[in-house]
N, C-alpha and C positions, 0 to 999 in steps of 0.2 A: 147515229141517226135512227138505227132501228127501235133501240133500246129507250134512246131519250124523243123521240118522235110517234114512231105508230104504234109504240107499244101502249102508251098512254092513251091515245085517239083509240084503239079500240077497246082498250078496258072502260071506256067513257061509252061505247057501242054494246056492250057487249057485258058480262059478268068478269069477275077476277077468275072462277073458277071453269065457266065458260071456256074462255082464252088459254087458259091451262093444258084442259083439254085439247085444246083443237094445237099447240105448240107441239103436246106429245103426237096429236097421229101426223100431224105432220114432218115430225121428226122420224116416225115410225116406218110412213109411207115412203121420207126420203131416202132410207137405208133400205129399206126393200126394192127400193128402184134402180139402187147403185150393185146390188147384190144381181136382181137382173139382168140388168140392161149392162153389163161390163164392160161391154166391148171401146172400144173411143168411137166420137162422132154420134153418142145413142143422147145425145141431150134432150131433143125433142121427143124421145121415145119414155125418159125420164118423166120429164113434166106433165108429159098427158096422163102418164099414169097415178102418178101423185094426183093430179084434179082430178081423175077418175075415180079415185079411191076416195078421197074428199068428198067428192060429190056423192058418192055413196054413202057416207054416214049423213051428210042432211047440212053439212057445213055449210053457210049463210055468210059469204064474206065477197066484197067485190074482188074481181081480176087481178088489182093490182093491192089489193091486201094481201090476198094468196102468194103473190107473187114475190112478196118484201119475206113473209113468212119461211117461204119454200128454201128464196137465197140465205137466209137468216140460218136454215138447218144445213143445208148443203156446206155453208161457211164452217157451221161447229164440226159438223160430220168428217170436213178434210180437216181443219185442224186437229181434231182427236186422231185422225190417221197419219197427222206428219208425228203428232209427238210420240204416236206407240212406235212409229218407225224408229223415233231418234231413240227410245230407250231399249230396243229388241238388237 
């Protein structure tokens, strides 16, 4: 859905290059948040700080863009960590 739905809709908003960008700091911001915030139960402490960071570089995207984006990275981020697990 992400992939074949919003990812479309906002390249049509938005530049291809644009979009790039703003994949990586979200992807950045969401690894920086997980690195923080470790403990369990910090989800809400997670998100805010990812929009917070977001909203500091100037990011122009609705709630629920950011929102598809943010679970999009969180998804790749645990899956990159279940398979270093399986091969460690």
């Amino acid at each position: 859905v992400i992939t074949g739905v919003l990812i479309p809709y906002l390249r049509s908003k938005i530049t291809a290059n644009k979009l790039e960008e703003i994949q990586y700091w979200v992807n950045v911001a969401v690894t920086a948040a997980e690195q923080i915030f470790n403990e369990p139960k910090m989800g809400d402490l997670k998100k805010k700080y990812v929009l917070d960071f977001l909203s500091k570089l100037g990011v122009n995207l609705t709630e629920e863009e950011l929102n598809v984006l943010i679970e999009a990275a969180v998804k790749e981020l645990n899956l990159l960590q279940e398979y270093t697990a399986t091969i460690t």
